[in-house]
Structure formats: C-alpha cells, structure tokens
C-alpha positions as CSV (number, residue, x, y, z in Angstrom):
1,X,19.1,114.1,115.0
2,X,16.1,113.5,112.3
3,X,17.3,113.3,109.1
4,X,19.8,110.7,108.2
5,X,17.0,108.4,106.7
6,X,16.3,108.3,103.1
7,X,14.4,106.6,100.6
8,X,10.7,104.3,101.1
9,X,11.1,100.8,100.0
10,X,14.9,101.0,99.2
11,X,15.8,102.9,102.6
12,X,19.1,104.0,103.2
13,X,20.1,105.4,107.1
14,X,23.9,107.0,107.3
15,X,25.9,107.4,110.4
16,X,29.2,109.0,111.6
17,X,31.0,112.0,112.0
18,X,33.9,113.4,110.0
19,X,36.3,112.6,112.4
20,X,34.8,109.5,114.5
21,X,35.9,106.0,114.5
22,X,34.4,105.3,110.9
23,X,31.2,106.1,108.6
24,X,28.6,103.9,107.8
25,X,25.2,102.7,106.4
26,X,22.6,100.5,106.9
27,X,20.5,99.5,103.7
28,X,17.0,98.0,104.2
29,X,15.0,96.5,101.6
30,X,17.3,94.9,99.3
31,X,15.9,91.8,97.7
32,X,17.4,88.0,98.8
33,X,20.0,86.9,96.7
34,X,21.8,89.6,94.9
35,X,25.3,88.7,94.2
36,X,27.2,91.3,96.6
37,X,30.9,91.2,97.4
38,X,33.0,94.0,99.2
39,X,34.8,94.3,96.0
40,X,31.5,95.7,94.1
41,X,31.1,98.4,96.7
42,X,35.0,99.0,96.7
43,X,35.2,100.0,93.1
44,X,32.7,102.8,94.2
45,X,34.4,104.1,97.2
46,X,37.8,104.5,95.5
47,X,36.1,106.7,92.3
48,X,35.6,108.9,96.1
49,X,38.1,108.5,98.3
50,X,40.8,111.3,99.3
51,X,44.5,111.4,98.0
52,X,43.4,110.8,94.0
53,X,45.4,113.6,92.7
54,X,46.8,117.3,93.5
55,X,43.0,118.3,93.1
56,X,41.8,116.3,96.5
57,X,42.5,116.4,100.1
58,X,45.8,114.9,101.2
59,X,43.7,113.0,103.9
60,X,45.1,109.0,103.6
61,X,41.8,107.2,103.6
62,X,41.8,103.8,102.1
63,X,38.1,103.9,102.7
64,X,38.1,100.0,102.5
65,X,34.4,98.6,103.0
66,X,33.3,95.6,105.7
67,X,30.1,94.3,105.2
68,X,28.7,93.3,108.6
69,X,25.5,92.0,107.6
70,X,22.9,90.8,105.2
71,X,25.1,89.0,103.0
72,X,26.1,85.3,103.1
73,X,27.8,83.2,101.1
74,X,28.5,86.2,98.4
75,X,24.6,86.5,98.3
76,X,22.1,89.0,100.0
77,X,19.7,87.5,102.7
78,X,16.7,90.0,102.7
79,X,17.8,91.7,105.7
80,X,19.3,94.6,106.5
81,X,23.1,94.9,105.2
82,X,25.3,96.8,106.9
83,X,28.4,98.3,105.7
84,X,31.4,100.2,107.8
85,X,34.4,102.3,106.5
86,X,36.8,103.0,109.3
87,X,38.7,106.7,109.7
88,X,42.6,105.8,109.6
89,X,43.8,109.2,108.9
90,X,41.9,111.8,111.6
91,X,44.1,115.3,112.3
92,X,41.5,117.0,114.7
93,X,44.2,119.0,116.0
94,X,43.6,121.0,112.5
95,X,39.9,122.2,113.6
96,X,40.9,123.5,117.5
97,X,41.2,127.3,115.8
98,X,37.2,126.8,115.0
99,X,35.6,125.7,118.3
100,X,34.8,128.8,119.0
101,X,34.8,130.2,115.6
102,X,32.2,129.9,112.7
103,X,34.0,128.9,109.1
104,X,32.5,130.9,106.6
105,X,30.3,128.6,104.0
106,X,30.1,125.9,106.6
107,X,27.4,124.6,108.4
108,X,29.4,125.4,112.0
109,X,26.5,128.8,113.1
110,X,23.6,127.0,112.4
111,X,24.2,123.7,113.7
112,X,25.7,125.2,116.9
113,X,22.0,127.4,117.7
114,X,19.6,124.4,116.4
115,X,21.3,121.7,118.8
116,X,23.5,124.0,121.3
117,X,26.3,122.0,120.4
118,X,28.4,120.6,117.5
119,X,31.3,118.6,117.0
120,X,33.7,121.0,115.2
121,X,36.0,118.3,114.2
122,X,36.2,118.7,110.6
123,X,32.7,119.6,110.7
124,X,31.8,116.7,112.6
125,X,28.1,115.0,110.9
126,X,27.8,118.2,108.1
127,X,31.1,117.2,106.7
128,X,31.5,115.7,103.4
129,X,32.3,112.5,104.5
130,X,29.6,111.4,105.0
131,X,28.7,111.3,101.4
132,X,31.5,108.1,101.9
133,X,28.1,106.2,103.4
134,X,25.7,107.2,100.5
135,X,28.3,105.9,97.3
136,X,28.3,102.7,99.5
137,X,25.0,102.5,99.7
138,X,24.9,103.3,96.0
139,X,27.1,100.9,94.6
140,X,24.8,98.1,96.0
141,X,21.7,100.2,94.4
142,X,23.5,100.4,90.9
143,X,24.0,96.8,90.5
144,X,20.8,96.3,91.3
145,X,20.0,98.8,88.6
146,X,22.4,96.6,85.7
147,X,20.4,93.5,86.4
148,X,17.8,95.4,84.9
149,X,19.7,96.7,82.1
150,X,19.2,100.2,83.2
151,X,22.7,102.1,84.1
152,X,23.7,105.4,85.9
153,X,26.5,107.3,84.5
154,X,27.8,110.4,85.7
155,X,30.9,112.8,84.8
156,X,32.1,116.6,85.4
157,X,30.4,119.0,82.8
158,X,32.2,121.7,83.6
159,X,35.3,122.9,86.4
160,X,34.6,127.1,86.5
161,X,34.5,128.5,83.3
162,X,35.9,125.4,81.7
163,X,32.6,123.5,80.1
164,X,33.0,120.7,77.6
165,X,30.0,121.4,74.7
166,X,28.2,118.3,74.1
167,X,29.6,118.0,70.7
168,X,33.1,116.9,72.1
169,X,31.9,114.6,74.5
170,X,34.4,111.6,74.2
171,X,33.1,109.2,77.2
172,X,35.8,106.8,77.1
173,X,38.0,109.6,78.2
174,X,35.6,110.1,81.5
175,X,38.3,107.8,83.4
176,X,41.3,108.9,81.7
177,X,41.8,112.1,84.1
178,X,41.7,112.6,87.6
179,X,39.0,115.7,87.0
180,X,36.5,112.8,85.6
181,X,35.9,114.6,82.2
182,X,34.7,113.8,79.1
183,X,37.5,115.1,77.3
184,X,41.2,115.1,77.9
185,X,41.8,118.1,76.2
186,X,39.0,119.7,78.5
187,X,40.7,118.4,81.5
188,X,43.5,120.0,80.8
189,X,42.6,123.4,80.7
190,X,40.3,122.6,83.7
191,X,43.7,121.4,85.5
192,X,45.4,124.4,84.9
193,X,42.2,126.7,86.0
194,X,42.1,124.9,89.3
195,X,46.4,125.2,89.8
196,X,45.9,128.6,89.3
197,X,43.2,128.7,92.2
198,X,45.4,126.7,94.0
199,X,48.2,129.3,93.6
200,X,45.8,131.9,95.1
201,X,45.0,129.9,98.1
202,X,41.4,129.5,96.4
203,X,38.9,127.0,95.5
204,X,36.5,126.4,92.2
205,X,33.1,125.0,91.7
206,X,31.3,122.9,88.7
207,X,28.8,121.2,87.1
208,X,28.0,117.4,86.8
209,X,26.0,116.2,84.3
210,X,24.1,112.4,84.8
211,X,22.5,110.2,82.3
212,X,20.5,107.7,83.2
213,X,19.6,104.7,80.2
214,X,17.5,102.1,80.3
215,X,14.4,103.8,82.0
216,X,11.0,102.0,81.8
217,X,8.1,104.2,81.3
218,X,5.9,105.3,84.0
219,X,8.6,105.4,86.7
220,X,7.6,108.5,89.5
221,X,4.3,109.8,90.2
222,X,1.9,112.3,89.3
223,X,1.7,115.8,92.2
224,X,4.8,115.2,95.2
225,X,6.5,112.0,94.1
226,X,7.3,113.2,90.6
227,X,10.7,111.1,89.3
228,X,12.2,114.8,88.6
229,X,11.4,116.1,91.9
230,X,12.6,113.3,94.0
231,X,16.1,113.3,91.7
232,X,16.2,117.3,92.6
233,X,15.7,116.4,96.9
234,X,18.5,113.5,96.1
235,X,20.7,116.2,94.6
236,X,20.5,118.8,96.9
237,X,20.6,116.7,99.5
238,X,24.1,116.8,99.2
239,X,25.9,119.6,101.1
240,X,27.6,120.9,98.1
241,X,25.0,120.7,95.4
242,X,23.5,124.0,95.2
243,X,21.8,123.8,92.1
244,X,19.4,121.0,89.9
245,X,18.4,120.8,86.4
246,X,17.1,118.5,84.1
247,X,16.5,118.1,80.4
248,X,16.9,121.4,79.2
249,X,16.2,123.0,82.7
250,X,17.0,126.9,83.1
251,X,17.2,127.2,79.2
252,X,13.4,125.5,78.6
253,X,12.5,129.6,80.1
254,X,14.2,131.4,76.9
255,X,12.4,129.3,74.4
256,X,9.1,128.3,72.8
257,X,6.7,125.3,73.2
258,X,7.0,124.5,70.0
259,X,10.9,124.0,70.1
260,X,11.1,122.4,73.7
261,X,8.0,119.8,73.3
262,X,11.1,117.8,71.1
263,X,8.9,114.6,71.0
264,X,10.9,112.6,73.9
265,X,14.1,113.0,73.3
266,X,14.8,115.3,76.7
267,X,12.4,113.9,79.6
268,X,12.3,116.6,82.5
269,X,8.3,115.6,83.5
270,X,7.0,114.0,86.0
271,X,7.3,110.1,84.8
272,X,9.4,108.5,82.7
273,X,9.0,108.0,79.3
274,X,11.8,105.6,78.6
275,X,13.9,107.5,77.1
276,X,17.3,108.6,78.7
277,X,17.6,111.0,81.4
278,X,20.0,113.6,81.6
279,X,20.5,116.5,84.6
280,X,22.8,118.1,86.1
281,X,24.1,119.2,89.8
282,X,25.9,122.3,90.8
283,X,28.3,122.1,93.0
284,X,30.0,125.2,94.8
285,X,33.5,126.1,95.6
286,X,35.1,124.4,98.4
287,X,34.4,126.7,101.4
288,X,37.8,125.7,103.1
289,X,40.2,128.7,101.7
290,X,44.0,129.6,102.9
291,X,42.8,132.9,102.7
292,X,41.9,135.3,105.4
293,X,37.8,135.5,106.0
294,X,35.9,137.8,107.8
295,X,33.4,136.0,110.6
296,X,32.3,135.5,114.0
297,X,33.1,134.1,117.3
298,X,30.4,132.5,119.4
299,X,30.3,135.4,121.6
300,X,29.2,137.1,118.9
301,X,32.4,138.8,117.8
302,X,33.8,139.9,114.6
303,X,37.1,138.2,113.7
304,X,39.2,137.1,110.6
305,X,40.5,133.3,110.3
306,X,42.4,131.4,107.8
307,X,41.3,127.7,107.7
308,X,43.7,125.1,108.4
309,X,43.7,121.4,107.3
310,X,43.3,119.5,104.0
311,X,40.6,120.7,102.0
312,X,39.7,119.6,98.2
313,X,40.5,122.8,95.6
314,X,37.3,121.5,94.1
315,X,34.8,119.5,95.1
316,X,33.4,118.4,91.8
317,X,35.6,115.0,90.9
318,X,35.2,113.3,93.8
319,X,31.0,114.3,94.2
320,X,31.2,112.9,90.3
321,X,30.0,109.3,92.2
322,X,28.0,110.5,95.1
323,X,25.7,112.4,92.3
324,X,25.6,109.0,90.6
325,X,25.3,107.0,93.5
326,X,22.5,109.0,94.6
327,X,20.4,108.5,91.3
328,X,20.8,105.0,91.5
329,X,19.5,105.0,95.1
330,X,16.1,107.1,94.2
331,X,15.7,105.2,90.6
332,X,15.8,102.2,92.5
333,X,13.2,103.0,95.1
334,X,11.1,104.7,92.5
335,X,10.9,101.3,90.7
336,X,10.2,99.2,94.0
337,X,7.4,101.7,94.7
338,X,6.0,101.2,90.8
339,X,5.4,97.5,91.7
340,X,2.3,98.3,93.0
341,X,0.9,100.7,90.4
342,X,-1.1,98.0,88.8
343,X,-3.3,95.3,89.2
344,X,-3.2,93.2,86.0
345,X,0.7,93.4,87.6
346,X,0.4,92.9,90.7
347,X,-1.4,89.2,89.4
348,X,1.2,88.3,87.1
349,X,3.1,88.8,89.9
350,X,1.4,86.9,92.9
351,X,-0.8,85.1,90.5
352,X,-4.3,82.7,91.1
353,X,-2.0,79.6,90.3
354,X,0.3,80.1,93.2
355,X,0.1,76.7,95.2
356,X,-0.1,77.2,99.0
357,X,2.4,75.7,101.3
358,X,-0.3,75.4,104.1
C-alpha cells in the first residue's frame, strides 16, 4: 500500500491497523540534538486518546508512547526516531456483523474492490487510529516549532449549529472542557446538542479553527508547493476532514477586493507574510450510528445494519490535536525546504571561513 509517507525533508511514514498489535511512526529528518523525552510526545497523545469524556469512545487506550530509536541520552541523534503505541483494549468481535457488509460513510466498499481484501476490524488501516501515529509524530514537530518561537494552536470552532463568534473567544478556557472550546458557556450548549444526538442514537460534526504565530515571511512556494495548499493536502488528509479554509476562505467570494486585500492581517496566499495564520477544518459526523442503515453486502445485496462497537458521538475534540499536529508537521518541512531558497543564506550558513577537518 502507497501512501503512508508524508512530508520532504521532515518525512513522516505511519503504520498499523486499528485493531493490530499497536500503531506507529517512524520520523526521518529530525535535526541532532533536540531535547526529546517520551513525556513531550505523551502530553500530545493524551489531548487524543479514547475514554476522555461521555463524548469519546469507551475504548481503554492508555496510548502510552516508546521511543525505540533516534534518541539517546534525552537528545535526538540525526537518525531516524521511531515511536510505538501498543493496542491494550481491541474488541474485534464488535466488527464480525461487517465482513461481509459495507458500513455506510466508511471506507469498507472501496478498499475491498482496490486491494480485493481488507481487514474489517474496526476498519483495519482507514480507521481513525491511525491519526494516534500522526499527533506523535507531531508533538516532536511542534517542539521543534517553539524553539523557534513559532507555535501551533488549535481548538473546536463550532460542534453543529453551536459556533462560538470570534468576539467571545476566551482561550484560556480551550482546556477547561472536554469539547476543547474556547468558551465554557459555548461548551455547554455544545454538550447538550451532542447528548441529545446521543439520545437519538446519532452523531454530530464541527469545525476546528488553527492559528499558527510566529511565521517568518516567505515560507511555501510560488505554483504546487504553496504554504496554503500543502496545509489544505495536510487537512484533508485526514479521514474526517472534509472541508479546508483559510483566512477568510468561502466568505472572501461574497465580498470586494477592496474589503478583503485588509493589508496582512488574514494571510490565505501562497507564502507567508509573517503575520498569523488562521484556517479551519471540517470535520463530519461520526459515520458509526445505532441506527438502522440501508447498504450492501459483498454479493451485491441490499441489506439494513446497525453498527456495533464504541464509536465517538463526535469526532471533533479529539481531531482538535491531529489538525494541530498536522500543521506543525507541514510548517516544519516547509521551513527545512526554505533553507535553500537563497544564496547570500545558504553562505551564512556553510560559510567561506569554515575550517576543514581534512
């Protein structure tokens, strides 16, 4: 399978299956002698885990993270680091009413006719957990990111029809609620939207919103490498993200140049300008429902199912860090790929006064 690759000069490969003995990633192309502990990646994996709240799986994953290599002595070596998370809490039993039968929303028909066969554990490779690999991953691309005082921060928007406007932002708040809002008060109607889906044996969708500070100008470049358009694969590449924007996106159609040229303050071109970033990802309902569905077998036959297992009511909270840990991947590549953009840099950088060791 092609595909699990991602990234140029800060490449990132994921591995493992839903329901397999663990999930995992291998980074390559981190500098030497980053400061890197299992408890840096930790704090990301737990923002994702299951078993946060009555809005997530009841899957028991302590998602705990083993580096296996590239580190020694708390520091990176250069090579490639390679981190595991081991499946403790596996209930394949719950999938045996799809192995014949394609869920609705998943990817279970198409995987099935491109490779002629699929592991229909929990959705085996196309499941969600394999986003577990990617905040890994991103967690050591973020503090790479801090070093260089530039910071990736993002936070639910909106749960349904429950949106916090911009003008009651409170982002202190963000890790005050299990939902990952910006406001309390927000989060509490949100709550009470999504325990009503519950209720009906439904699910909900959102929106998450990222800002991104600290951005030095001329990051991206000009025709297929633009900074917004590899932030749009990064987001999409995520199964439940089915919708990008950035800056003032959908709503830059219903207005003027004159009132959306705003002189820097909302970057959605090709390079940065330095000022902050902001877009946002749109995330569909959980496609895992109680309720009856109409589908088909492999044989080709119409049937109805009703989805067992634990499934999140919403996706959004816990894709609040993959979103972020994605950006912090394709910023940081971005920036190793810059590097070479320049020669009066590229001399300050090997320099003519370099003293040869042979």
């Amino acid at each position: 399978m092609a595909g699990s690759i991602y990234g140029r000069l800060f490449q990132i490969s994921t591995w493992g299956e839903s329901h397999g003995k663990g999930i995992g990633v291998v980074i390559d192309g981190c500098p030497a002698g980053l400061s890197l502990s299992e408890e840096d990646i930790q704090v990301y994996l737990d923002r994702r885990k299951p078993g946060q709240s009555q809005f997530t799986t009841g899957r028991k994953e302590s998602d705990m993270a083993q580096i296996w290599s590239g580190v020694f002595e708390g520091r990176t070596t250069g090579t490639p680091i390679s981190i595991l998370v081991q499946n403790q809490d596996q209930r394949s039993r719950d999938y045996g009413n799809i192995m014949n039968t394609y869920r609705p929303g998943h990817a279970d028909y198409t995987f099935d006719e491109k490779y002629g066969f699929r592991d229909y554990r929990g959705g085996g490779r196309s499941s969600g957990r394999e986003t577990t690999a990617r905040v890994a991953a991103g967690a050591v691309a973020a503090k790479i990111l801090k070093e260089l005082d530039i910071e990736v921060h993002a936070y639910t928007k909106a749960i349904g029809p429950v949106s916090v406007p911009e003008n009651e932002y409170h982002p202190e708040e963000i890790f005050q609620n299990p939902i990952y809002m910006p406001s309390n008060a927000y989060a509490q109607k949100a709550s009470a939207y999504l325990e009503e889906c519950i209720k009906n044996q439904d699910s909900s969708g959102g929106i998450i919103e990222c800002v991104i500070t600290g951005m030095p100008v001329g990051i991206g470049d000009t025709v297929f490498e633009k900074l917004d358009a590899n932030l749009a694969k990064a987001m999409l590449s995520i199964g439940a993200v089915k919708g990008f924007e950035i800056g003032d996106g959908f709503k830059a159609a219903d207005t003027k140049g004159s009132i959306n040229n705003d002189s820097f303050h909302t970057k959605d071109g090709g390079m940065s300008d330095g000022s902050k970033i902001i877009f946002r990802a749109a995330v569909k309902p959980t496609p895992s429902i109680s309720q009856p569905q109409s589908t088909v077998t492999k044989d080709g036959e119409n049937t109805e199912m009703i989805i067992k297992g634990r499934h999140d009511p919403v996706i959004v909270p816990r894709a609040v860090v993959v979103v972020e840990s994605m950006a912090a991947i394709t910023i940081l590549d971005l920036l190793f790929t810059n590097m070479s953009a320049r020669m009066d840099k590229l001399k300050s950088f090997y320099g003519t006064d370099v003293v040869a060791l042979f």
